[in-house]
C-alpha positions as CSV (number, residue, x, y, z in Angstrom):
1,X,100.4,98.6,113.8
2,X,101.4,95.8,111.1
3,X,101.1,96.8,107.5
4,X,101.5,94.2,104.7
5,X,103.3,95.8,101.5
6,X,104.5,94.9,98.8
7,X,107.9,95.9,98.7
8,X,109.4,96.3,102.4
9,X,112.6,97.4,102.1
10,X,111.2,100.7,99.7
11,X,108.0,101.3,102.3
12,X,111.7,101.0,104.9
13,X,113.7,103.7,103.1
14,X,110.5,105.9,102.3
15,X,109.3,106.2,106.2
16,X,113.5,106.8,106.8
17,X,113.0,109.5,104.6
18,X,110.4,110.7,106.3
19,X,111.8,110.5,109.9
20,X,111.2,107.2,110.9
21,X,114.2,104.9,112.5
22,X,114.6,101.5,112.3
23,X,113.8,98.9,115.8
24,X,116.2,96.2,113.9
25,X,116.7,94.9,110.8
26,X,114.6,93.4,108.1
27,X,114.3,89.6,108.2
28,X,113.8,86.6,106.1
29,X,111.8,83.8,106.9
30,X,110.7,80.6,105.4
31,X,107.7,79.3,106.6
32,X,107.0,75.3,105.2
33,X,104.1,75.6,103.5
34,X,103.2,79.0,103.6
35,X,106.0,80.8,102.0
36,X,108.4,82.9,102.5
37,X,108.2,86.4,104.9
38,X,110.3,89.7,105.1
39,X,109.6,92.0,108.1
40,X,110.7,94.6,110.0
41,X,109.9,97.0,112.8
42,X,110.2,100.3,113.1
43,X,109.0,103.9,114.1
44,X,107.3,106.6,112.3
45,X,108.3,109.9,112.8
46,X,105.5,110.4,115.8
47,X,107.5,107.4,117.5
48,X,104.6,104.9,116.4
49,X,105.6,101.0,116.5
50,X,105.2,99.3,113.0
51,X,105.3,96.6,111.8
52,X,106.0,96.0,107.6
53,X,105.9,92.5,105.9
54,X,105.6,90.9,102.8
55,X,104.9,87.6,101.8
56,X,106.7,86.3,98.8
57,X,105.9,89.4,96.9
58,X,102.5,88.1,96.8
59,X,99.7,89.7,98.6
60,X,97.3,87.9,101.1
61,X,95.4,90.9,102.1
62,X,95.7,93.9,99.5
63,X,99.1,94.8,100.3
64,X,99.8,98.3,100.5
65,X,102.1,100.4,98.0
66,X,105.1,102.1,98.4
């Protein structure tokens, strides 16, 4: 599942928290004329696959909050 947020790396240390683990690490991408995205993957504590991304800090799609 791939969640758009507004702040990855909190959503990140909040599911840790919780029992998730991390699949990687977050990332930093430009994309020319688009912006700029942060993602990561990682499990939640059922062993679920997600997926967390933000874009510029701005939302595209009613990010979800920490």
């Amino acid at each position: 599942m791939a969640f758009e947020v507004s702040d990855v790396e909190a959503v990140r240390s909040r599911i840790l928290e919780c029992g998730g683990q991390d699949l990687g690490v977050p990332v930093v991408h430009p994309l020319p004329g688009h912006g700029t995205i942060t993602f990561t993957y990682m499990t939640d504590p059922e062993g679920n696959i997600l997926e967390l991304q933000s874009w510029d800090g701005v939302s595209r799609y009613g990010a979800l909050d920490s």
